[in-house]
C-alpha positions as CSV (number, residue, x, y, z in Angstrom):
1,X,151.9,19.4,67.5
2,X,151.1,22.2,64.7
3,X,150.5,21.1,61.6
4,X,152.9,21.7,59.4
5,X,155.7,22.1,61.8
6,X,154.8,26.0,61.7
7,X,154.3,28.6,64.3
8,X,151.0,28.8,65.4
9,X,148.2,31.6,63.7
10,X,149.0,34.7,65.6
11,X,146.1,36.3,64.4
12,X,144.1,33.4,65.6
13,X,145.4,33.6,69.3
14,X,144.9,37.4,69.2
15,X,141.3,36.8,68.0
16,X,141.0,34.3,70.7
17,X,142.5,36.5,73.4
18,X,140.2,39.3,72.5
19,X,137.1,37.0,72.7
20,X,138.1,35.6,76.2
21,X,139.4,38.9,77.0
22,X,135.4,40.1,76.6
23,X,134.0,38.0,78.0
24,X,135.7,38.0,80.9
25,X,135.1,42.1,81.1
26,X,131.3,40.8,80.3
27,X,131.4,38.4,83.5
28,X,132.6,41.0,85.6
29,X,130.1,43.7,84.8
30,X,127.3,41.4,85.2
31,X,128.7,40.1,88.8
32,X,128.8,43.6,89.9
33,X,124.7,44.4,88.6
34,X,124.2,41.0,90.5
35,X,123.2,41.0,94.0
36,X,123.4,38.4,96.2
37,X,122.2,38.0,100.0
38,X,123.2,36.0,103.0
39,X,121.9,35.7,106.3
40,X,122.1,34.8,109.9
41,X,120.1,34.0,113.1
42,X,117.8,32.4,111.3
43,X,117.2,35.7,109.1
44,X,117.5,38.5,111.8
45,X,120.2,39.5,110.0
46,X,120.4,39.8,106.4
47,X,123.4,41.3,104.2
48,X,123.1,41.6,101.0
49,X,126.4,42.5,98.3
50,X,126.8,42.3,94.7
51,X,128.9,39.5,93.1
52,X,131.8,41.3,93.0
53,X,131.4,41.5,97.3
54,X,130.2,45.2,97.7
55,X,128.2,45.2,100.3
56,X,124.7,46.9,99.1
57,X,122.7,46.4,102.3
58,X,121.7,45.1,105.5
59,X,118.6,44.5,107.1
60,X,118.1,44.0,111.1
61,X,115.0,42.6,112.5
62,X,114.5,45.0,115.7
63,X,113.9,41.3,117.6
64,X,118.4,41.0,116.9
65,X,118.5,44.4,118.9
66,X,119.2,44.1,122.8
67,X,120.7,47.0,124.2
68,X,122.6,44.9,126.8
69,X,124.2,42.8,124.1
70,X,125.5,44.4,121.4
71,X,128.3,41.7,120.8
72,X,125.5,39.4,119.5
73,X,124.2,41.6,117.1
74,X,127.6,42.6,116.0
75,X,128.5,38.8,115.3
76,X,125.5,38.2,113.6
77,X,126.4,41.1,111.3
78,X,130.0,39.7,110.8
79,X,127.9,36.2,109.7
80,X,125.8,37.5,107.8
81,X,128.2,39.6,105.7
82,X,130.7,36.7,105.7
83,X,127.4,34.5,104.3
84,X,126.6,37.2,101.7
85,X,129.8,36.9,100.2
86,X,130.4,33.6,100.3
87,X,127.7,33.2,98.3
88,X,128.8,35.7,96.0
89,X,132.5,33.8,95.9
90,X,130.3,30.8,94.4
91,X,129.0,33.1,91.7
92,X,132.3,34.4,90.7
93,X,133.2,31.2,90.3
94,X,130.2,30.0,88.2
95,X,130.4,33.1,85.9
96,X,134.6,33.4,85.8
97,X,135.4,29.8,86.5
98,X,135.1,28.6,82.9
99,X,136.8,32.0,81.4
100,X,139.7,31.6,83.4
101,X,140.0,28.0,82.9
102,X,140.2,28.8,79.1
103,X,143.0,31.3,79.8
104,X,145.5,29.0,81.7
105,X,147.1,26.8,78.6
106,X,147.9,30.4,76.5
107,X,151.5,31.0,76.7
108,X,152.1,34.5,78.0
109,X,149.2,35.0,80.8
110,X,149.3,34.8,84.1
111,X,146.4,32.7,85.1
């Protein structure tokens, strides 16, 4: 309930929207500076992708490479990719998870 029965301070959910509205934009920015890595076959393969899941770079121990298999060395890609950004997944949601949280009882936005 508002107290005094009124609408609520516009100008105070604008303020507050701005601020969450920032720091959201803030979160972002640093998940995309922030690289994170993931690997497979015990670190024969490692992919490494920012924390908004842009893959930055991958790194294959010559041992992963056997001409007559390629299939391997292609699934261990795929894993260690699929590693990578699973780890950055968690980091969005340490860095995003409490803004958005904060954004779901405000009438009006779609979260």
């Amino acid at each position: 309930m508002i107290p005094g029965g009124g609408q609520p301070n516009m100008q105070q959910l604008l303020q507050q929207a701005q601020k969450m509205q920032q720091d959201l934009a803030r979160a972002q920015e640093e998940l995309a500076a922030t690289e994170v890595e993931g690997q497979a076959g015990g670190g024969l393969v490692k992919a490494t992708v920012t924390g908004a899941g842009e893959l930055r770079g991958l790194v294959i121990d010559p041992k992963a490479v056997d001409p007559e298999d390629t299939e391997t060395l292609a699934d261990l890609v795929v894993a260690a990719v699929k590693a990578a950004n699973d780890n950055a997944q968690q980091l969005q949601q340490s860095k995003l998870g409490p803004l958005t949280q904060g954004l779901g009882g405000m009438p009006g936005l779609p979260f």
